[in-house]
C-alpha positions, -999 to +999 in steps of 0.1 A: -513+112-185-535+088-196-543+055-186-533+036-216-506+058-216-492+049-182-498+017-192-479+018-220-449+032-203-453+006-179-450-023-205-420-003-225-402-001-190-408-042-187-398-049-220-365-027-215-359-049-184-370-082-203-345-071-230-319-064-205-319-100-187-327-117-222-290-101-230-275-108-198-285-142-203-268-140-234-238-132-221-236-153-198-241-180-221-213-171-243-187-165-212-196-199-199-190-210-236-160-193-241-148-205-207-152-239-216-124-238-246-096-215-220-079-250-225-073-251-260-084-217-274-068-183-261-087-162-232-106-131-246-133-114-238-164-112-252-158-078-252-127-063-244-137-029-246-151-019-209-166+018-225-182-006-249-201-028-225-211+004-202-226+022-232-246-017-243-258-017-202-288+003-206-281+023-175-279-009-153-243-006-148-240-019-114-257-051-125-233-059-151-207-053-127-213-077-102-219-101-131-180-095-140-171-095-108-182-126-102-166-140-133-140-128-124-138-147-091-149-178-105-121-174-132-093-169-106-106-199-083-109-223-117-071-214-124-056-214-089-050-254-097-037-252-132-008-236-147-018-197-160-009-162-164-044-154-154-048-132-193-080-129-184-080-113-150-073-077-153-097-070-183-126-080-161-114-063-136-111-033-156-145-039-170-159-044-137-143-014-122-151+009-156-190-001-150-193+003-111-160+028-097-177+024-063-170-015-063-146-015-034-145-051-031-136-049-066-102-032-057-091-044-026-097-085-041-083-077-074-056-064-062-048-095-044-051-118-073-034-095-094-003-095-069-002-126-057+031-144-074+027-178-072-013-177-065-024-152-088-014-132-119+025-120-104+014-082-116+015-059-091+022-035-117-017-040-124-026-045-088-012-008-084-029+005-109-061-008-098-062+005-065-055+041-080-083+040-098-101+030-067-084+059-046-097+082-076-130+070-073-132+068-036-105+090-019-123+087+013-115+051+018-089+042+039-085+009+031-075+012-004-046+035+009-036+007+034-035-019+003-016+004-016+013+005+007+012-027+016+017-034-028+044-008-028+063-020+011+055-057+006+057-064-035+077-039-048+096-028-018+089+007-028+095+025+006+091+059-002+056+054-020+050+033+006+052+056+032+035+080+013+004+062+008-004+053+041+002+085+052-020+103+027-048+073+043-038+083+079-052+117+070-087+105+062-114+109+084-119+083+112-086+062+098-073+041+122-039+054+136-014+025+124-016+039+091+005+066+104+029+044+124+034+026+095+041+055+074+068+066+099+082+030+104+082+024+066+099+056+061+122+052+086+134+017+065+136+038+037+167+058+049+149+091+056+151+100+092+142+132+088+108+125+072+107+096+097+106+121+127+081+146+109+055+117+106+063+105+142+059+142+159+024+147+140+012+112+156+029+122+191+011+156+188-022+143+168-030+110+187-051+114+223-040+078+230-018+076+262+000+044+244+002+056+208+019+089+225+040+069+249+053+049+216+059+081+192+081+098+220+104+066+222+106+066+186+113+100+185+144+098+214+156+065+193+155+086+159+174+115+174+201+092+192+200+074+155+208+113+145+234+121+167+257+088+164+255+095+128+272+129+132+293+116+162+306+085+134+314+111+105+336+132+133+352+096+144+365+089+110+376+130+099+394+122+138+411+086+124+425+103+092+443+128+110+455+110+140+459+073+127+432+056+153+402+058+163+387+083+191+381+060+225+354+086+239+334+115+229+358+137+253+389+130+228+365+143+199+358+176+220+396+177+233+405+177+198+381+209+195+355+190+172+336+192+198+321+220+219+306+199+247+296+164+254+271+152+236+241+130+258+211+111+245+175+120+251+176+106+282+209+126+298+233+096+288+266+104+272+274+084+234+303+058+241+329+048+211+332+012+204+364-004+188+360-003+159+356+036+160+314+035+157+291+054+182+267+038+208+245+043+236+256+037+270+245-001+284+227+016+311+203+041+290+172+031+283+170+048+250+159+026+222+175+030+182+148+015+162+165-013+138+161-013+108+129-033+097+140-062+079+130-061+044+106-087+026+126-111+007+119-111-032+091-137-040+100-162-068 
């Protein structure tokens, strides 16, 4: 190549550029305009179309991303004070995802604003669907799998998503190992003991930490005492339908052949009946039944 013609290229490659920044400024120009009549005027974009503005970037996609992004920070902060439905937010988050899917801080912020209820949009509807488009685009992160189940446990009370997603993170490389107790504890809220005890074992057999271990085999003794009273209560009430009362101990139930033996804990203790006809663990055994974990009360 010649060199005029190098130089040539040189000066179409600066004039590309020059062009570029001339429209950036542009745009910048007429969001700050735009932004300046939210009050009286309704919130659009300049353009709403986010496979529009990646085909008008030239090939400097990331660029124009941060440029949303950070619009769409300074929109959230200039509404935190004044009443809104934040319109505005998700289509520059979508346009900001749409032009740079490797954004992360994109995702995991968004989804904040988009979820919070009283500071932010109140859509975690969006906030959901934003961080599985970030999981699509980078299913190697672990985080966005943490702030997924924390939209689905926390937001929607979801727990069966919930545990799912931080159990599909736990299985990323180098993820930190509380995803996986928190996919067995969330699932555990949800009702399902038995997926609750599949997620435990994997961590008991998994994890090389002396403590995490030590934690998953007492969940596991608590889950299977949890287990067995259930069993031992559906026997109490078949017994109180067909002798009028209650079984006192677990030797009754085996007297009465519904039973073959006495039943212990995990740790050799045998179940005791209370009153009212509902299984327990013996005072002295040092088994623990994991309560139930309170569930998040609905935000207003």
């Amino acid at each position: 190549m010649s060199f005029s013609g190098s130089t040539r290229t040189l000066w179409l490659s600066l004039a590309g550029v020059a062009l570029l920044f001339g429209g950036v400024a542009m745009l910048q120009i007429r969001i700050d305009a735009q932004t300046r009549d939210f009050a009286t005027q309704k919130e659009e974009l300049l353009l709403s179309s986010p496979s529009a503005i990646q085909k008008l970037s030239l090939g400097y996609d990331s660029l124009l991303a941060d440029i949303y992004w950070t619009r769409a920070v300074q929109y959230y902060g200039s509404h935190l004070n004044a009443p809104s439905h934040f319109q505005l937010l998700w289509p520059l988050l979508d346009v900001t995802t749409t032009l740079d899917p490797k954004l992360v801080v994109a995702y995991r912020f968004g989804a904040i604003f988009l979820s919070e209820p009283l500071a932010g949009a109140n859509r975690t509807d969006l906030a959901v669907k934003l961080v599985r488009r970030g999981i699509e685009a980078n299913p190697d992160n672990w985080h966005l799998y943490g702030d997924l189940g924390f939209l689905y446990y926390w937001r929607m009370k979801d727990y069966p998503d919930a545990a799912t997603a931080y159990f599909n993170g736990s299985k990323i490389p180098n993820a930190p190992e509380w995803l996986g107790v928190m996919a067995a504890r969330v699932s555990a809220l949800g009702g399902s003991l038995d997926t609750s005890r599949m997620m435990w074992s994997e961590i008991y057999e998994s994890t090389q930490d002396p403590r995490v271990r030590k934690m998953a085999l007492k969940q596991l003794e608590g889950l299977k005492a949890q287990s067995d009273e259930q069993q031992l209560d559906q026997l109490a009430a078949i017994y109180q339908k067909r002798f009028g009362r209650y079984p006192a101990s677990t030797e009754e139930l085996r007297a009465a052949g519904f039973l073959r033996g006495i039943p212990d804990d995990p740790e050799g203790y045998p179940y005791i009946f209370e009153s009212d006809g509902k299984s327990a663990l013996d005072p002295q055994s040092p088994v623990v039944i994991p309560a139930p974990a309170k569930a998040p009360s609905a935000s207003k």
